[in-house]
Steps between C-alpha positions, in 0.01 A plus 500: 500500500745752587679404149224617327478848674888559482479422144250707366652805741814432306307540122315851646829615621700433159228663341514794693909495499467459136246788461735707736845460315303601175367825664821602635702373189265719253493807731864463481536512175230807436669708789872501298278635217336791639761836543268680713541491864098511533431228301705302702311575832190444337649160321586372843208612665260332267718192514512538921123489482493197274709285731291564763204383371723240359599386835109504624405308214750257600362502887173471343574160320707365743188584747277346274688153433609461887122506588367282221765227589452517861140433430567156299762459768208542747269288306719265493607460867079470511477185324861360679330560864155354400648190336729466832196508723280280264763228614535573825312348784474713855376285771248652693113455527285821501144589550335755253196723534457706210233790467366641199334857604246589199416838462255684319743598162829357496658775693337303773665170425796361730623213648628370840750226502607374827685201594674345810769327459698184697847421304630179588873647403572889452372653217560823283277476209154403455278480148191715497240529229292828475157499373437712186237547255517301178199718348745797451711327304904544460759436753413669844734774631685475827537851473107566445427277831459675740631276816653470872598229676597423873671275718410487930875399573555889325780642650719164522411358187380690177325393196523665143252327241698466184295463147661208268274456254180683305307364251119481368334459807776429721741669740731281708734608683733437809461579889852571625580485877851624663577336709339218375196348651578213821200492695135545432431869382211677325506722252328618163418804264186650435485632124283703260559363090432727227246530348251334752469121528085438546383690157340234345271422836383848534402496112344182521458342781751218443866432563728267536799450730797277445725426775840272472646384823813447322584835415840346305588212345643280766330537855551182631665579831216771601216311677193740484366417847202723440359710203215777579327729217285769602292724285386820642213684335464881467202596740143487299534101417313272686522212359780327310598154350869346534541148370786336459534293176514138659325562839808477701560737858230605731348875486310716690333890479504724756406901462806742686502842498231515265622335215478110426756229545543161363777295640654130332729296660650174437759357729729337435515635133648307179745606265267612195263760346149628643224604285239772689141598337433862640159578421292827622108457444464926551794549201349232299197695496688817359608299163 
């Protein structure tokens, strides 16, 4: 990687030298021609002027190339670190309660993700899959999430969530503890994605949710002790439907605060993919 940036450097700074040595070798060459003592001032002036911009054109490209490598560079170090952790297997089970606040646009969506975790050796990293909407279309943006995360062993131990990977409908990324994790701690991060995430249930009525408990490729030492999903409905809906696709978990509705709450669990929970049915009878009606 660094080859590449030190080698295109060295083509925009030949270039420039090149550029440079003709400038100084013409204005050479036109000064021993003029007599006048004015002309000369004015000569080297103009050709004063010219290197400067010259030498910002230079800065300008050099600028320009640095950042477009370090991006691939970046990119690159991306797929490295999520291939690493697709192999690797932290041992540690973890309960997970997961709440989906829906709001009344999607300003009002946002999503609570907290876990407790017991390592059974220390631990620094941890995968983590963020829910985002596939009805927008396009890769999501870590930059247009809008998130915060936490840890309760904060000040001794601090945790910095690290995105790895964005496409259609996906953001993983990468919970990084220092030091790293040796007893039970909980922790999470509470985050807003663009765009909303409930649009098509407010338009029609209907939406599906898709959950993976294996948020990468290789999971195998994580036991999932517990899995909760709540769904939290914007005050003004009394009544709502959440099935899961093969009737597995338990559920139950309560009303806090004004606003309704349906709660799943399953414990313990498999390594695989849930399918929720989120239906609201009073946005049906609005189709």
């Amino acid at each position: 990687m660094a080859l590449r940036v030190r080698t295109k450097v060295q083509g925009v700074g030949r270039g420039a030298w090149t550029l440079g040595s003709t400038a100084i070798a013409v204005t050479s060459g036109v000064a021993q021609l003029i007599v006048s003592g004015f002309g000369r001032v004015v000569l080297i002036a103009i050709f004063c002027l010219s290197f400067v911009f010259m030498c910002a054109k230079m800065l300008q490209l050099y600028v320009s190339h640095g950042i477009q490598s370090l991006q691939r560079d970046l990119d690159e170090c991306r797929q490295i670190l999520t291939e690493l952790v697709d192999h690797a297997s932290p041992k540690c089970s973890e309960e997970i309660a997961v709440t989906y606040h829906i709001g009344v646009d999607g300003a009002g969506d946002y999503v609570v993700d907290e876990r407790r975790t017991t390592p059974d050796s220390t631990i620094l990293v941890l995968p983590l899959r963020l829910t985002v909407s596939f009805e927008l279309g396009g890769a999501p943006s870590w930059e247009g999430i809008e998130a915060s995360w936490w840890c309760e062993e904060e000040p001794t131990h601090t945790l910095n969530i690290v995105p790895v990977e964005q496409r259609t409908g996906r953001q993983r990324a990468l919970a990084v503890f220092r030091p790293a994790l040796s007893s039970t701690t909980r922790w999470g991060i509470r985050y807003r994605p663009e765009g909303g995430l409930w649009n098509p249930l407010r338009t029609s009525g209907k939406d599906v949710l898709r959950y993976h408990t294996e948020p990468f490729e290789n999971r195998h030492g994580i036991t999932l002790s517990s899995l909760t999903v709540s769904f939290v409905f914007p005050p003004g809906v009394t009544s709502a439907s959440v099935r899961e696709a093969q009737g597995r978990g338990k559920q139950e509705s309560v009303v806090q605060d004004g606003s309704l709450r349906v709660t799943w669990n399953i414990s313990p929970a498999p390594s695989t993919s849930f399918f929720w049915t989120i239906t609201v009878p009073a946005w049906s009606s609005h189709r």
